[in-house]
LODOTI-881787 format. One record per residue: residue number from 1; residue in three letters; x, y, z of N, C-alpha, C in turn. Coordinates in nm, 3 decimals. Example, Ala and Ser with C-alpha at 12.3 -4.5 7.8 and 13.67 -1.06 7.14 Angstrom:
BEGIN
resi|resn|n_u|n_v|n_w|ca_u|ca_v|ca_w|c_u|c_v|c_w
1|ALA|1.319|-0.569|0.780|1.230|-0.450|0.780|1.320|-0.330|0.780
2|SER|1.285|-0.225|0.708|1.367|-0.106|0.714|1.290|0.003|0.787
This chain:
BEGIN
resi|resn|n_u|n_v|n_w|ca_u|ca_v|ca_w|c_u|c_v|c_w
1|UNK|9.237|8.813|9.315|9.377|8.812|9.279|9.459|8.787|9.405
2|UNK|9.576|8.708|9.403|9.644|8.726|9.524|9.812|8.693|9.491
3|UNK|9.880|8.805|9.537|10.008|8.772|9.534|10.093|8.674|9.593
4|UNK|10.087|8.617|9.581|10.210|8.491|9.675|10.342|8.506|9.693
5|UNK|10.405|8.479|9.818|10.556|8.489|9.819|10.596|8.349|9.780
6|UNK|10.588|8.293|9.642|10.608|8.172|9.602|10.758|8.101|9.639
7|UNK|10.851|8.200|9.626|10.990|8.168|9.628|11.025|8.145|9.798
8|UNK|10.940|8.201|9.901|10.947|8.273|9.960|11.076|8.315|10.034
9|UNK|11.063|8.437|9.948|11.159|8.560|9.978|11.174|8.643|10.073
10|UNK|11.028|8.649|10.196|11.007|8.714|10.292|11.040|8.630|10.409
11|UNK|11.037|8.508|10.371|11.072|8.389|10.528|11.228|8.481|10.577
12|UNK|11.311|8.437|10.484|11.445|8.484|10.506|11.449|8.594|10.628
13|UNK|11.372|8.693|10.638|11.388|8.779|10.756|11.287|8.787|10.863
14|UNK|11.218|8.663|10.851|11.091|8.678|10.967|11.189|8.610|11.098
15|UNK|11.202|8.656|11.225|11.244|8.667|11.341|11.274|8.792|11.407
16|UNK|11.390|8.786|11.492|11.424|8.909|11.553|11.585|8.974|11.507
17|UNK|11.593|9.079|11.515|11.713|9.149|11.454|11.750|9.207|11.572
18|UNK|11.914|9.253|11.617|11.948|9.350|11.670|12.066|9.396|11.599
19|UNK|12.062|9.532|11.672|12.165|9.650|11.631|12.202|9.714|11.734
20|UNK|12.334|9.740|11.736|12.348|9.796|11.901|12.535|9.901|11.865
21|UNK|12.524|9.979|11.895|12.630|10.071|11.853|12.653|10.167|11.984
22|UNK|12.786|10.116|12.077|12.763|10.187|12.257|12.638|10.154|12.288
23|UNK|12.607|10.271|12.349|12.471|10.267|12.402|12.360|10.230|12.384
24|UNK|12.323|10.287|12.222|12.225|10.206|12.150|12.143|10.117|12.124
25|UNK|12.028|10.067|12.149|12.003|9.930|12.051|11.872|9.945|12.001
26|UNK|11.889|9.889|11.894|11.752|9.858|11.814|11.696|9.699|11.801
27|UNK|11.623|9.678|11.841|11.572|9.551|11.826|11.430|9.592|11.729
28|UNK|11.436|9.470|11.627|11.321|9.484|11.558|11.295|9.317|11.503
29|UNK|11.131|9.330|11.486|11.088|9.185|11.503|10.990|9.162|11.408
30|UNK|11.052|9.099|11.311|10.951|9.060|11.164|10.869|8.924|11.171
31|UNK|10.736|8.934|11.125|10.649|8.807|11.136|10.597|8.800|10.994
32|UNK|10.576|8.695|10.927|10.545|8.663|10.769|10.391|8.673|10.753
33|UNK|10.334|8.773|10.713|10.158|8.750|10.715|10.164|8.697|10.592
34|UNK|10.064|8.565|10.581|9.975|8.539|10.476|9.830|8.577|10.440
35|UNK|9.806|8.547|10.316|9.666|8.594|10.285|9.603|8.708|10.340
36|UNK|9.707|8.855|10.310|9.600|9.004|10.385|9.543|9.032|10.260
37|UNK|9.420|9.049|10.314|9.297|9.090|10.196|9.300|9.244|10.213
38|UNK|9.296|9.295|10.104|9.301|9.439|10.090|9.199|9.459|10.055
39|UNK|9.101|9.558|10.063|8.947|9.557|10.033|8.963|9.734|9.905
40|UNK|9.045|9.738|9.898|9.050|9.882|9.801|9.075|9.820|9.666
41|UNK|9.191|9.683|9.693|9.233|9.644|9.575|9.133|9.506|9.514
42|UNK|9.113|9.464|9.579|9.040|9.358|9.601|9.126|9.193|9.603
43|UNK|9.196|9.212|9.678|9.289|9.115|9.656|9.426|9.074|9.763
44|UNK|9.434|8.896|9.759|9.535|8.878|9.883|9.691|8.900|9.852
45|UNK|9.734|8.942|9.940|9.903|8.945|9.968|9.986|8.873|10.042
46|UNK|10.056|8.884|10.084|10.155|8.837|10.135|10.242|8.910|10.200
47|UNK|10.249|8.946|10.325|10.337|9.063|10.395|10.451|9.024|10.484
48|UNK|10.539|9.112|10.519|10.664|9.121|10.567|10.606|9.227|10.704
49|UNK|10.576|9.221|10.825|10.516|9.333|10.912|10.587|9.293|11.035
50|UNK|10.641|9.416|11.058|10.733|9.439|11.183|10.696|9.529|11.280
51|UNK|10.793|9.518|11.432|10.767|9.643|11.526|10.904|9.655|11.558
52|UNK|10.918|9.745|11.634|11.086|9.768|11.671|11.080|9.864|11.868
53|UNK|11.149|9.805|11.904|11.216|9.850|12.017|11.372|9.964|12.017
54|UNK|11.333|10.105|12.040|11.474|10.155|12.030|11.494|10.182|12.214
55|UNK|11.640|10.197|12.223|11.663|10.192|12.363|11.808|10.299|12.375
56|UNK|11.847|10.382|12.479|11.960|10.419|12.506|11.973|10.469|12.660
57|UNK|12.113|10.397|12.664|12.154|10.431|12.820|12.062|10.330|12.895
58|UNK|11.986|10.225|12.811|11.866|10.154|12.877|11.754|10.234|12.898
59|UNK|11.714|10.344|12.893|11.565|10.434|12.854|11.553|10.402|12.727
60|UNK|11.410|10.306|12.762|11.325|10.326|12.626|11.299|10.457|12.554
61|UNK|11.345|10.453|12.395|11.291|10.568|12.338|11.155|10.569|12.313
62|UNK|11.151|10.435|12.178|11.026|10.401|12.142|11.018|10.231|12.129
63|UNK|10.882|10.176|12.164|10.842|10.057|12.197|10.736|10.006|12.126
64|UNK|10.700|9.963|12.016|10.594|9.918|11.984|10.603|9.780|11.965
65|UNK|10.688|9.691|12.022|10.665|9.504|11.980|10.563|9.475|12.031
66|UNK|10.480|9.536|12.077|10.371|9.480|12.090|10.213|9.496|12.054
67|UNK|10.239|9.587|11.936|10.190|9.609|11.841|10.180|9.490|11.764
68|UNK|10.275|9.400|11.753|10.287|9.295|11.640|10.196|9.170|11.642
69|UNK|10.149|9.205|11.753|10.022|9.042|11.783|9.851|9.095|11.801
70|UNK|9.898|9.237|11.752|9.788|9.327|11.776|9.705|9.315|11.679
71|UNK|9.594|9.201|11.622|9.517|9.246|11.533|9.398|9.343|11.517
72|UNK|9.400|9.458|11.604|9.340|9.562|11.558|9.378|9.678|11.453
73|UNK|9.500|9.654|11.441|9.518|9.805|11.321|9.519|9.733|11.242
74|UNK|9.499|9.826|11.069|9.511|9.800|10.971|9.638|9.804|10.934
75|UNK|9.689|9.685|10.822|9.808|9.650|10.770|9.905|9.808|10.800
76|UNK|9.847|9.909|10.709|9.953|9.967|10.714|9.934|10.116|10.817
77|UNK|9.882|10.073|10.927|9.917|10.133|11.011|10.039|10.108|11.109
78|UNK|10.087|9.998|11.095|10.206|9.922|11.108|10.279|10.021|11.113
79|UNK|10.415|9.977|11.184|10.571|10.105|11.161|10.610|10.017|11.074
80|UNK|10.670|9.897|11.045|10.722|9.816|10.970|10.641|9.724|10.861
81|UNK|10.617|9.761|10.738|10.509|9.662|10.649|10.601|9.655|10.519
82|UNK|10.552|9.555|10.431|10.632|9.554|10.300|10.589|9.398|10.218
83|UNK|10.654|9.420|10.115|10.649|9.321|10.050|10.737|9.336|9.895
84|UNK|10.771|9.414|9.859|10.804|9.405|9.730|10.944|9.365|9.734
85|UNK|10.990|9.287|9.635|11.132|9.205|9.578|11.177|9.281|9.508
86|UNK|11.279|9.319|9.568|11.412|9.406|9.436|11.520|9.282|9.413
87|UNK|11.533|9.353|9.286|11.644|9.264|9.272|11.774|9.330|9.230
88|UNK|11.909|9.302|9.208|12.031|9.354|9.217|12.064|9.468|9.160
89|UNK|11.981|9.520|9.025|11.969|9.597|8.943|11.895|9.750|8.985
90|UNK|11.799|9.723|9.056|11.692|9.821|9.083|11.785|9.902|9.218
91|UNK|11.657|10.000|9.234|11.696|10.123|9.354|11.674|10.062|9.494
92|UNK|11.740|10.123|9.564|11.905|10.134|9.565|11.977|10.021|9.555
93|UNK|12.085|10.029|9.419|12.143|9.906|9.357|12.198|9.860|9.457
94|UNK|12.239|9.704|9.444|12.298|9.642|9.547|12.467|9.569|9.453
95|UNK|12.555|9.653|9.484|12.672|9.593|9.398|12.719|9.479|9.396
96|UNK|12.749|9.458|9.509|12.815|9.294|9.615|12.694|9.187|9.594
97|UNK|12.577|9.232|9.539|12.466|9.124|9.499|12.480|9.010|9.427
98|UNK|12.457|8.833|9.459|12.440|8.822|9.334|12.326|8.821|9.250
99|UNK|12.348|8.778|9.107|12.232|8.774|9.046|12.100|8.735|9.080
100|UNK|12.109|8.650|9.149|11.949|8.588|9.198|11.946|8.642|9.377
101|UNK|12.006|8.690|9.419|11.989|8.775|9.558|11.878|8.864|9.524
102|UNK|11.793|8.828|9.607|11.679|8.918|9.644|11.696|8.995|9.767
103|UNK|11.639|9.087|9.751|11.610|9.219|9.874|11.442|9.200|9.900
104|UNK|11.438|9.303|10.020|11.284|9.318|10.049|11.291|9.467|10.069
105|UNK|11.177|9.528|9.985|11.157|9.682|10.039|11.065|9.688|10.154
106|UNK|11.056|9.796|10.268|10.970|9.779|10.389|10.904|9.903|10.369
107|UNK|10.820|9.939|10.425|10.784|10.103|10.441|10.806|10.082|10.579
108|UNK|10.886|10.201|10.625|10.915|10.265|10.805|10.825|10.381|10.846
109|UNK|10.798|10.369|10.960|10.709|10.494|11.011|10.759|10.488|11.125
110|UNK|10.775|10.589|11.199|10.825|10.676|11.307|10.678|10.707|11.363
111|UNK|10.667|10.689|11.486|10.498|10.766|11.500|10.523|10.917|11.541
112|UNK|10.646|10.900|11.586|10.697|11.078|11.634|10.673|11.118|11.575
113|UNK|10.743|11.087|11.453|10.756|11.189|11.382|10.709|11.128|11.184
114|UNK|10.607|11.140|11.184|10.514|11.071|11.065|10.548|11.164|10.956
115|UNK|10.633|11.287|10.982|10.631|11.375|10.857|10.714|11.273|10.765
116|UNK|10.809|11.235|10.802|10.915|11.167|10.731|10.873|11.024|10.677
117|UNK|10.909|11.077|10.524|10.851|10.949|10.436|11.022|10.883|10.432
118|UNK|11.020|10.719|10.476|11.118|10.659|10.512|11.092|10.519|10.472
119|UNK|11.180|10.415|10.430|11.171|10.268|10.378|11.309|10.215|10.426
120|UNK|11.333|10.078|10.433|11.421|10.013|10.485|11.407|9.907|10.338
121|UNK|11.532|9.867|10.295|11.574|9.801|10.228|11.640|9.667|10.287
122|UNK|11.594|9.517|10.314|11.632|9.433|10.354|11.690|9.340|10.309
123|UNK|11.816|9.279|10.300|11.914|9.185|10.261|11.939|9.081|10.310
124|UNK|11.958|8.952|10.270|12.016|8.829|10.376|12.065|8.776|10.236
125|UNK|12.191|8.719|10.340|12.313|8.682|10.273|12.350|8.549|10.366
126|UNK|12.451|8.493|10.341|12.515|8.362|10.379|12.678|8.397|10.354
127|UNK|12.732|8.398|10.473|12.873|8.397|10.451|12.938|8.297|10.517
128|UNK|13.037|8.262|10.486|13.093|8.104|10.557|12.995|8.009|10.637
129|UNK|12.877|8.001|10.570|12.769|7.923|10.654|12.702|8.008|10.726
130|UNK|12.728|8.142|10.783|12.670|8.159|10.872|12.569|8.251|10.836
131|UNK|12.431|8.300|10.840|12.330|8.347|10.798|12.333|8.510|10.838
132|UNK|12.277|8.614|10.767|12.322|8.751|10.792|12.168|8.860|10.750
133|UNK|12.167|8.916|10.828|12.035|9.000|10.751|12.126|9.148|10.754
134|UNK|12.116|9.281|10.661|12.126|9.368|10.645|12.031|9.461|10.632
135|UNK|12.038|9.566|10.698|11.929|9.658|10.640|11.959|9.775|10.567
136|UNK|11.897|9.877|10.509|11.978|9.998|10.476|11.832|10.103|10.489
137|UNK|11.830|10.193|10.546|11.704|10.311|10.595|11.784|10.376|10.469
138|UNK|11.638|10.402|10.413|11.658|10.544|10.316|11.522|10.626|10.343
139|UNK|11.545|10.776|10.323|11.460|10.889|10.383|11.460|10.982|10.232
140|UNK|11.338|11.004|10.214|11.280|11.080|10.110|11.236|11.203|10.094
């Protein structure tokens, strides 16, 4: 069996993102995997797998981009993995959506702190031409 990102819905956010608020910044860096074979399910996917850089005052907090070229861990030992398509309707609704706007759900992991079950909800939009990714962290 293998899922395909036929439409593909995951290109839209494969590069680099920043976020930066004062001091702050988050840099995080999405790459499009094809064909991951899952051996539980028996079957290929299609993934969304990220790492992220946080920084303040310029001290690194946490650093893993270089994790991302790392093919020794398994998929979801990843901080950043995903694949599933929401669409405007589903959790957490997206109002300002339109109808055929797709989202991407991510699963987030913290290695600090692994107690916390956490997902990132991903958006890209187009406004006056110019291209936009959104995210939204939700914690469970």
């Amino acid at each position: 069996m293998h899922f395909k990102d036929l439409d593909n819905n995951l290109s839209d956010f494969v590069g680099t993102w920043k976020w930066q608020s004062n001091d702050s910044i988050i840099t995080i860096e999405f790459q499009k995997w094809e064909d991951v074979f899952f051996d539980d399910t028996n079957q290929y996917e299609d993934m969304l797998v990220g790492a992220y850089k946080f920084t303040v005052n310029g001290n690194v907090i946490q650093d893993n981009l270089s994790q991302l070229n790392d093919n020794s861990f398994y998929i979801y030992d990843r901080y950043l993995v995903g694949n599933t398509i929401l669409h405007k309707g589903q959790y957490p609704k997206c109002e300002d959506c339109a109808d055929d706007q797709r989202q991407v759900f991510v699963y987030f992991t913290d290695p600090e702190r692994e107690y916390l079950n956490s997902a990132m909800v991903l958006r890209h939009t187009v406004d006056n031409g110019v291209e936009k990714n959104e995210c939204c962290v939700l914690l469970f």
